[in-house]
DSSP file (Angstrom, degrees, kcal/mol; ACC not computed):
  #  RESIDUE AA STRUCTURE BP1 BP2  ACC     N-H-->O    O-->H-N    N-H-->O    O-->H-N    TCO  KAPPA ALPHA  PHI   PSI    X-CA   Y-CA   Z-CA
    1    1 A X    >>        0   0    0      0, 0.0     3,-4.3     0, 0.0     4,-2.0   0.000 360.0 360.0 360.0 -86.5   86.5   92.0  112.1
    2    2 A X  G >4  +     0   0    0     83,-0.6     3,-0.8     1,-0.3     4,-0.5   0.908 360.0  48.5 -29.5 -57.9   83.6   93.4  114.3
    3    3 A X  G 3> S+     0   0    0      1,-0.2     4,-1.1     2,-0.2    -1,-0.3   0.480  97.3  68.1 -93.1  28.0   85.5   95.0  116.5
    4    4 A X  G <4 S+     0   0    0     -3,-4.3    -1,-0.2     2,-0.2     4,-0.2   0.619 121.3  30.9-109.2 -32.0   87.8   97.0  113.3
    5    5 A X  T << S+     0   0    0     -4,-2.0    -2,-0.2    -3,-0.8    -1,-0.2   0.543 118.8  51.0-112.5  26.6   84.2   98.8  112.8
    6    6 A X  T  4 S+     0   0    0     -4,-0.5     4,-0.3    -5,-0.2    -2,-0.2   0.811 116.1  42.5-116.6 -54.4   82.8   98.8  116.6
    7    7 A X  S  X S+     0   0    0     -4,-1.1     4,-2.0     2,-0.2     3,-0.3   0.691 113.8  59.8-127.7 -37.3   86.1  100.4  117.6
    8    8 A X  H  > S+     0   0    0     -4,-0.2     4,-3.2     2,-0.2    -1,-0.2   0.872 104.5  51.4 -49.5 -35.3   85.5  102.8  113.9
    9    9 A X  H  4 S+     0   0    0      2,-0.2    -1,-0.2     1,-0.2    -2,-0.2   0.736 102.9  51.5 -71.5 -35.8   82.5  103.9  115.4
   10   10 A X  H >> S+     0   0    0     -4,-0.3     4,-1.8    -3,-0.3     3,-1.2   0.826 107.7  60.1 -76.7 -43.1   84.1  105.0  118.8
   11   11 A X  H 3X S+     0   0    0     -4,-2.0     4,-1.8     1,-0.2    -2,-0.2   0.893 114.3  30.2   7.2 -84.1   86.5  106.9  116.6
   12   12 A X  H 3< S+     0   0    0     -4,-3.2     4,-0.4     2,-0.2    -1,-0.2   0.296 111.7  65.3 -82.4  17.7   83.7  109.1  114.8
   13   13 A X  H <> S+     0   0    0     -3,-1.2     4,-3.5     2,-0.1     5,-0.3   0.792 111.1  39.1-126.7 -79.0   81.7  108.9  118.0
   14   14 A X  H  X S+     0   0    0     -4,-1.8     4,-1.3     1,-0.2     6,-0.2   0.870 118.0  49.5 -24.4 -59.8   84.8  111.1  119.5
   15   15 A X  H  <>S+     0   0    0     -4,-1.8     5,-3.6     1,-0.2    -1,-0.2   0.868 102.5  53.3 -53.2 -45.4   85.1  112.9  116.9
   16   16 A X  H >45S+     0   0    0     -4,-0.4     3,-0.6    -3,-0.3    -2,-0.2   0.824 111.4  45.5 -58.5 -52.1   82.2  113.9  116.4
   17   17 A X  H 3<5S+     0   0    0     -4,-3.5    -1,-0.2     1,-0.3    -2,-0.2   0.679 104.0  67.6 -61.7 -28.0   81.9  115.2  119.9
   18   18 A X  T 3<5S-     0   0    0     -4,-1.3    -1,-0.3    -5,-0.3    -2,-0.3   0.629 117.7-110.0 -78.9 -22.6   85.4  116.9  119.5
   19   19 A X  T < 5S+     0   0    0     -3,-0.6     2,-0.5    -4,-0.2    -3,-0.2   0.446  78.4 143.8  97.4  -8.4   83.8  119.4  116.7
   20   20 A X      < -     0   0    0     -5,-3.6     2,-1.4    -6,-0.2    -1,-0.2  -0.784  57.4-134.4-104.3 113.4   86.3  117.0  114.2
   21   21 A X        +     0   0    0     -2,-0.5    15,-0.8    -3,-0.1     2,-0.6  -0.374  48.5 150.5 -69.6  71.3   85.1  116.1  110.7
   22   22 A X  E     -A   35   0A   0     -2,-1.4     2,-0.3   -10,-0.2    13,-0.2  -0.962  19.1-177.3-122.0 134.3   86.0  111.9  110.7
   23   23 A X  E     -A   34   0A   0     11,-1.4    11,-3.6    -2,-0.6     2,-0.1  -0.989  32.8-109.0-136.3 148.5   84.0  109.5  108.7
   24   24 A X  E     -A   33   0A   0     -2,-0.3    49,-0.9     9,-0.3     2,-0.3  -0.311  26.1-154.2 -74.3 158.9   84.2  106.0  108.4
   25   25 A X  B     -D   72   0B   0      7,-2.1     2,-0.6    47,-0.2     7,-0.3  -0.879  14.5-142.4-108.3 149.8   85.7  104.8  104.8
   26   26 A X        +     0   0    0     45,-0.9     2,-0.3    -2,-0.3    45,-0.1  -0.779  29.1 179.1-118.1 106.6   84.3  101.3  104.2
   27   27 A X    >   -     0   0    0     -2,-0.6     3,-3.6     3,-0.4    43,-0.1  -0.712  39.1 -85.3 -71.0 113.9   87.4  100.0  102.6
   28   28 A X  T 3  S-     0   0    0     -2,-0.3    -1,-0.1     1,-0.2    33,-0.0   0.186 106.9 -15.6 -58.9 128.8   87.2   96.0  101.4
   29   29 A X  T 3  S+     0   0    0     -3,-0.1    -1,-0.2     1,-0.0    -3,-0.0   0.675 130.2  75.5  62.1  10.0   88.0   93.9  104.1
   30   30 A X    <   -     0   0    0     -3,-3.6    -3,-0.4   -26,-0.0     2,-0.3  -0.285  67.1-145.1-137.2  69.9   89.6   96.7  106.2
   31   31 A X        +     0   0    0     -5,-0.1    12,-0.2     1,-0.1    11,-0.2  -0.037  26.5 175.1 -29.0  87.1   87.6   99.4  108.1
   32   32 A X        -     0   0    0     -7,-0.3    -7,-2.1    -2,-0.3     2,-0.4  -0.229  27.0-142.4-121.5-150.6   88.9  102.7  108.4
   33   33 A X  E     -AB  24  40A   0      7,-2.2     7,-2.0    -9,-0.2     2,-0.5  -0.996  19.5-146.6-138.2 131.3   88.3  106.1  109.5
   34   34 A X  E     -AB  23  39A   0    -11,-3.6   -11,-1.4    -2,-0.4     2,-0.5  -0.928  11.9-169.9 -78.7 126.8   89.4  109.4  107.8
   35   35 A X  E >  S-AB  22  38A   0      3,-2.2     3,-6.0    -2,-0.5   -13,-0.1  -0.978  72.1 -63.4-101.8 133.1   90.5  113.2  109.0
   36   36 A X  T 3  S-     0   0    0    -15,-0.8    -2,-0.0    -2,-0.5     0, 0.0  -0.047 125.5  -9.8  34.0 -99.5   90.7  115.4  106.3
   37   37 A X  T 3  S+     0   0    0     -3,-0.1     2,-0.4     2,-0.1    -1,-0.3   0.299 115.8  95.6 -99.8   6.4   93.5  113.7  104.2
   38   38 A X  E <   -B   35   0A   0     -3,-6.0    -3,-2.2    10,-0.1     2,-0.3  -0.800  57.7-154.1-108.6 143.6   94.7  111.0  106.9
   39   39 A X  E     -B   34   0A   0     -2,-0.4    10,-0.6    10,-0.4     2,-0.3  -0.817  14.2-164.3 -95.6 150.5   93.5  107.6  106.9
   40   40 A X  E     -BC  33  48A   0     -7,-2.0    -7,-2.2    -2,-0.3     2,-0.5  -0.989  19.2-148.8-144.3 148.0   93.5  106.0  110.0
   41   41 A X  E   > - C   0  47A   0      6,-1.4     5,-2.0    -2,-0.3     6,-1.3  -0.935  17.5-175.7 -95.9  92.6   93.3  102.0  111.4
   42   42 A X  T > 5S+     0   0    0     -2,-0.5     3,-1.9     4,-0.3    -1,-0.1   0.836  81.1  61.5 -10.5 -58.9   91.6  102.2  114.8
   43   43 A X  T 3 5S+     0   0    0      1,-0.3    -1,-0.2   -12,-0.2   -39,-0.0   0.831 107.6  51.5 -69.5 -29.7   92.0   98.7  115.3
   44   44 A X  T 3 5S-     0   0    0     -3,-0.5    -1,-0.3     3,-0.1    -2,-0.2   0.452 130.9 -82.9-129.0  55.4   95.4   99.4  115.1
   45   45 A X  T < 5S-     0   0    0     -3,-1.9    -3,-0.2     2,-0.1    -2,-0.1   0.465  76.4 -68.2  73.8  38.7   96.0  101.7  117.0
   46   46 A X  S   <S-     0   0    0     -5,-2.0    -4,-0.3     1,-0.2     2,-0.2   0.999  73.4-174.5  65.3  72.0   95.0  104.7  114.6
   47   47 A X  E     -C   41   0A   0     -6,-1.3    -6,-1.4     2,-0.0     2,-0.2  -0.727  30.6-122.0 -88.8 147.4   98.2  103.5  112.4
   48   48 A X  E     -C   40   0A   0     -2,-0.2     2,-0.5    -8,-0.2    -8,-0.2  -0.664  30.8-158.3 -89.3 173.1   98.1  106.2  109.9
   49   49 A X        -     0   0    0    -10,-0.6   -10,-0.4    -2,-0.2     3,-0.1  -0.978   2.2-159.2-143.7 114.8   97.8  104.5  106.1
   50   50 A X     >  -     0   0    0     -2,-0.5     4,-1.8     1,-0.1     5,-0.1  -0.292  47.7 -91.3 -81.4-159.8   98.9  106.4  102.6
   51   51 A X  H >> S+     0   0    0      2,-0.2     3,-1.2     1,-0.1     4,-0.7   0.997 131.4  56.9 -65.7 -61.5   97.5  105.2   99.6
   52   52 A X  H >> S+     0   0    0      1,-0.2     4,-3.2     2,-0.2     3,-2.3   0.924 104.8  55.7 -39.0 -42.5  100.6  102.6   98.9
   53   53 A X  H 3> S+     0   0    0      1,-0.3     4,-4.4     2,-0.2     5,-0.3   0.992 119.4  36.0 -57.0 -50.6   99.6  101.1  102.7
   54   54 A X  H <X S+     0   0    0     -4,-1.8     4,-0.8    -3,-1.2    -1,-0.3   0.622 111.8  55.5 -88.1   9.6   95.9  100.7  100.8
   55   55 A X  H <X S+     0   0    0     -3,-2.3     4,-2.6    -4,-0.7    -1,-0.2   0.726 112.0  44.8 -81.2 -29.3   97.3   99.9   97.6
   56   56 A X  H  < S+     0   0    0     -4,-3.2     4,-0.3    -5,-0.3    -2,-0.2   0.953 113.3  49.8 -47.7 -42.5   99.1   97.0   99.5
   57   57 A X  H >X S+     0   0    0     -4,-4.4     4,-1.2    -5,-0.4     3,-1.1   0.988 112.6  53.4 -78.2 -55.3   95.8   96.1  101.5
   58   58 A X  H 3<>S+     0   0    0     -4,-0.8     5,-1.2    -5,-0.3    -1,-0.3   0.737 104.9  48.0   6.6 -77.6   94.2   96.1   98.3
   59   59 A X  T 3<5S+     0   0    0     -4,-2.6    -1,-0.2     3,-0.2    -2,-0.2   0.317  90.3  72.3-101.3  15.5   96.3   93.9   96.5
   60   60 A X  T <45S+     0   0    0     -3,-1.1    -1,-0.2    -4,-0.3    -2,-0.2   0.503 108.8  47.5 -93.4 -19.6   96.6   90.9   98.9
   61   61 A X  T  <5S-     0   0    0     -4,-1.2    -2,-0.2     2,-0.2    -3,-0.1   0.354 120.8-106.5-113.3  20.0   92.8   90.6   97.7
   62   62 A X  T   5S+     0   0    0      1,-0.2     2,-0.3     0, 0.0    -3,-0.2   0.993  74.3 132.6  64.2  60.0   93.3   90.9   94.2
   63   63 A X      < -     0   0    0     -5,-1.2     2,-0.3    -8,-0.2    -2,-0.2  -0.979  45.5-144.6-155.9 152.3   91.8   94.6   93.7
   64   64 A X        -     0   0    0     -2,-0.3    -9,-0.1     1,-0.1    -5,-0.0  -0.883  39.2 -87.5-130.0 144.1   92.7   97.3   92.4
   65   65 A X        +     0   0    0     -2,-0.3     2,-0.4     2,-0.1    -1,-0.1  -0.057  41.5 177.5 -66.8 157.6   92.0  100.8   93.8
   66   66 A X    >   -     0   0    0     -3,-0.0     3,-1.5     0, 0.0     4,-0.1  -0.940  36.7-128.5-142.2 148.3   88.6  102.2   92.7
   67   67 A X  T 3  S+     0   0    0     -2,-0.4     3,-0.5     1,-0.2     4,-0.2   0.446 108.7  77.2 -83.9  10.1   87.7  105.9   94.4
   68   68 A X  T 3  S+     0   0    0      1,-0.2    -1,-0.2     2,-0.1    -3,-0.0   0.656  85.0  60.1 -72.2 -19.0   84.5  104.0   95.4
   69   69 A X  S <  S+     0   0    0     -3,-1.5    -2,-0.2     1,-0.2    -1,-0.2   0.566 107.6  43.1 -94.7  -5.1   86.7  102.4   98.1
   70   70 A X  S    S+     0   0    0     -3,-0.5    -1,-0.2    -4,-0.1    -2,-0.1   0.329  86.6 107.7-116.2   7.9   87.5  105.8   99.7
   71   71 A X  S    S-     0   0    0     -4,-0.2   -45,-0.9   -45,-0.1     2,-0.4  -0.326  78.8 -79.4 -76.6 163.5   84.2  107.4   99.7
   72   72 A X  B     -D   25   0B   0    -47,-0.2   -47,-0.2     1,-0.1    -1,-0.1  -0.399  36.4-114.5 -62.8 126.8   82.5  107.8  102.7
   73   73 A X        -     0   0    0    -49,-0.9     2,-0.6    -2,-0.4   -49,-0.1   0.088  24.3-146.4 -14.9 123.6   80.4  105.4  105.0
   74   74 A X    >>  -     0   0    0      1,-0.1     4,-1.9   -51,-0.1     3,-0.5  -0.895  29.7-107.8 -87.2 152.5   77.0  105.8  105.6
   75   75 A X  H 3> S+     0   0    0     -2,-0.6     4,-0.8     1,-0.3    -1,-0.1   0.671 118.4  46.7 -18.7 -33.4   75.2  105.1  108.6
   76   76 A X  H 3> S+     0   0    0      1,-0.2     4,-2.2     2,-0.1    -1,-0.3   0.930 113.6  39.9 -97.6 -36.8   73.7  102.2  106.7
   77   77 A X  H <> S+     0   0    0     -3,-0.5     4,-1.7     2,-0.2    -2,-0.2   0.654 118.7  53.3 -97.5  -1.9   76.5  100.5  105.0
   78   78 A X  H  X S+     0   0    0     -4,-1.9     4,-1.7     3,-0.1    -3,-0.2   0.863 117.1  38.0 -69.9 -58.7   78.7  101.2  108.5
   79   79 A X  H  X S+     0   0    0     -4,-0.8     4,-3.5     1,-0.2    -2,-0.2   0.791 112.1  59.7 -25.1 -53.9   75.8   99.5  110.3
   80   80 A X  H >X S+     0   0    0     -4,-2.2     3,-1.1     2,-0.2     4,-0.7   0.928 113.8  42.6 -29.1 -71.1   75.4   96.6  106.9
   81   81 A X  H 3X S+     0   0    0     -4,-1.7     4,-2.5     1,-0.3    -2,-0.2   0.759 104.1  56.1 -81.5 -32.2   79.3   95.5  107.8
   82   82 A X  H >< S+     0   0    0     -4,-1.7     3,-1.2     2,-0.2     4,-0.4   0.948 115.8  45.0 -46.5 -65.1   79.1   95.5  111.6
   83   83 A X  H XX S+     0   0    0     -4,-3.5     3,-5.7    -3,-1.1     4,-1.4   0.815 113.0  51.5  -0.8 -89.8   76.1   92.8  110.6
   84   84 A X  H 3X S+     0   0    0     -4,-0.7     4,-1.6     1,-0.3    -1,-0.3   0.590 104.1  53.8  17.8 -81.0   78.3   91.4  108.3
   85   85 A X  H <X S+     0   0    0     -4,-2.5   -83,-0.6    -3,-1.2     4,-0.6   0.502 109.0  45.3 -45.6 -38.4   80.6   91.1  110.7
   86   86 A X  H <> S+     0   0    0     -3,-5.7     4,-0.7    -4,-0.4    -2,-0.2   0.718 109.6  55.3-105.7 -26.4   78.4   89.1  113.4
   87   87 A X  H >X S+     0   0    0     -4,-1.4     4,-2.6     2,-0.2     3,-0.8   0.933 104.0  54.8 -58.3 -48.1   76.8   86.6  110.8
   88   88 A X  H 3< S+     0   0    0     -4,-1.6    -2,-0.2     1,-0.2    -1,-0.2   0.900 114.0  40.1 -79.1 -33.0   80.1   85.7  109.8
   89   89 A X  H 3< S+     0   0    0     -4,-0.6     4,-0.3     1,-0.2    -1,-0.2   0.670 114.6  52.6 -57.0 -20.7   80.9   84.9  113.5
   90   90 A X  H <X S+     0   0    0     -3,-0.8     4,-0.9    -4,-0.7     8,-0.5   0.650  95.1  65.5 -94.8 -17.1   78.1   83.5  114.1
   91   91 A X  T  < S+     0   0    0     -4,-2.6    -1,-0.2     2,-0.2    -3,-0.2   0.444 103.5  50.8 -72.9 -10.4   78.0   81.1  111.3
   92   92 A X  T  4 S+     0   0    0     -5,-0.4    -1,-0.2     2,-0.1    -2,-0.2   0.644 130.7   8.0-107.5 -14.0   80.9   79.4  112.8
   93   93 A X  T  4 S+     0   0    0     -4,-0.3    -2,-0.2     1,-0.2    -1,-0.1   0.228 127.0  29.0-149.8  47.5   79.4   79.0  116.0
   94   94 A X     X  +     0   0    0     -4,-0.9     4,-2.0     2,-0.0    -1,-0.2  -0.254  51.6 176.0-171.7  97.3   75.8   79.9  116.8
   95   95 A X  H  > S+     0   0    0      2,-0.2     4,-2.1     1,-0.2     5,-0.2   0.950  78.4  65.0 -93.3 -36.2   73.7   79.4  113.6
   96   96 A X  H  4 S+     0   0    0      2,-0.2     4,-0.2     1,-0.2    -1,-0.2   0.868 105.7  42.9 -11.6 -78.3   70.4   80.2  115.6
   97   97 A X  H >> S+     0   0    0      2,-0.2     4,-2.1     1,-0.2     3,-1.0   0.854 106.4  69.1 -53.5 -47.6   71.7   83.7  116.1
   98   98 A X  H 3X S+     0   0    0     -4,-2.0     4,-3.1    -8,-0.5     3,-0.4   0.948  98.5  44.2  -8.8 -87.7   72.8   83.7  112.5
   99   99 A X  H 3X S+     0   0    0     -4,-2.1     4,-0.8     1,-0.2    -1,-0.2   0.536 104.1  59.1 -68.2  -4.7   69.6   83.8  111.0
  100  100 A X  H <4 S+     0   0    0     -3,-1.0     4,-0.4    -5,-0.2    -1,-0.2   0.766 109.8  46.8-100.5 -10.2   68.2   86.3  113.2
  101  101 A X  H  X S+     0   0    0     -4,-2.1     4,-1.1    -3,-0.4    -2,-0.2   0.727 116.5  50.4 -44.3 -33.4   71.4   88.9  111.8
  102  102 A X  H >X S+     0   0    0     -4,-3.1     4,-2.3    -5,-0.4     3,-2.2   0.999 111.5  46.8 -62.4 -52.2   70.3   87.6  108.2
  103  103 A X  H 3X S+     0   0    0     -4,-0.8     4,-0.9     1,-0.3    -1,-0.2   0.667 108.7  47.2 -72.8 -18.5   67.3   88.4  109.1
  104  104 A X  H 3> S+     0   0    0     -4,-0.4     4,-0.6     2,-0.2    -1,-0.3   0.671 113.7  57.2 -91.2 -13.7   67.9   91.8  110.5
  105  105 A X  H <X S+     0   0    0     -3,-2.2     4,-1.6    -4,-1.1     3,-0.5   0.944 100.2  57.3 -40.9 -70.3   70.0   92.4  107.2
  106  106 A X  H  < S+     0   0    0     -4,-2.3     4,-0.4     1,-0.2    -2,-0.2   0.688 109.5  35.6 -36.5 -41.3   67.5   91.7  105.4
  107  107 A X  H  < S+     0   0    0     -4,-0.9    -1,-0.2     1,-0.2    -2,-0.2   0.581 112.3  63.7 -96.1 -13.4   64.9   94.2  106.5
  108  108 A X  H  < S+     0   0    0     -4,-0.6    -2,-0.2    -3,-0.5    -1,-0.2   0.908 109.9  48.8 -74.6 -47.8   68.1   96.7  106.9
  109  109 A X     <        0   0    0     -4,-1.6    -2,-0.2     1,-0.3    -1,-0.1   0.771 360.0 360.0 -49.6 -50.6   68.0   96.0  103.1
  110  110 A X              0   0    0     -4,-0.4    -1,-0.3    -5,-0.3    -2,-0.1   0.514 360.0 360.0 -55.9 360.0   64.7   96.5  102.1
């Protein structure tokens, strides 16, 4: 999970630096990346994804596509789900560190 938008990030980090127009999508429960028209998984090994691949991904969580789900990331909501990302790891093993992610949520929130 972390690392499918830590790895997103090196993506548009690249890109960015290449002169190349990629933004993260934040897509439920999947993190991806776009060029122009291509979607791409980083995490797995830039697999390219059409719409059916995210209608699939989609409907293995009982959702149905919404064009909210392909606009682009911001800076804050990539930043939110990396959070996210580390509470929900950290709730299974470090609960300490937990509540100082909520807590940096929180004020990310605000």
């Amino acid at each position: 999970m972390l690392f499918r938008s830590s790895l997103s990030a090196v993506y548009l980090f690249v890109g960015y630096r290449a002169g190349l127009a990629i933004e993260g999508v934040n897509f439920p429960g999947h993190f991806l990346v776009r060029f122009e028209d291509v979607m791409l998984d980083p995490f797995e090994g830039g697999r390219i994804h059409t719409l059916g691949d995210c209608a699939t991904l989609l409907m293995r969580q009982n959702l149905r596509a919404e064009a909210s789900f392909f606009e682009p990331a911001t800076p804050r909501a990539m930043l939110r789900r990396m959070m996210a990302n580390l509470l929900y790891l950290y709730q299974r093993s470090d609960l300490e560190r937990a509540a100082m992610v909520a807590g940096w949520m929180e004020d990310l929130d605000r």
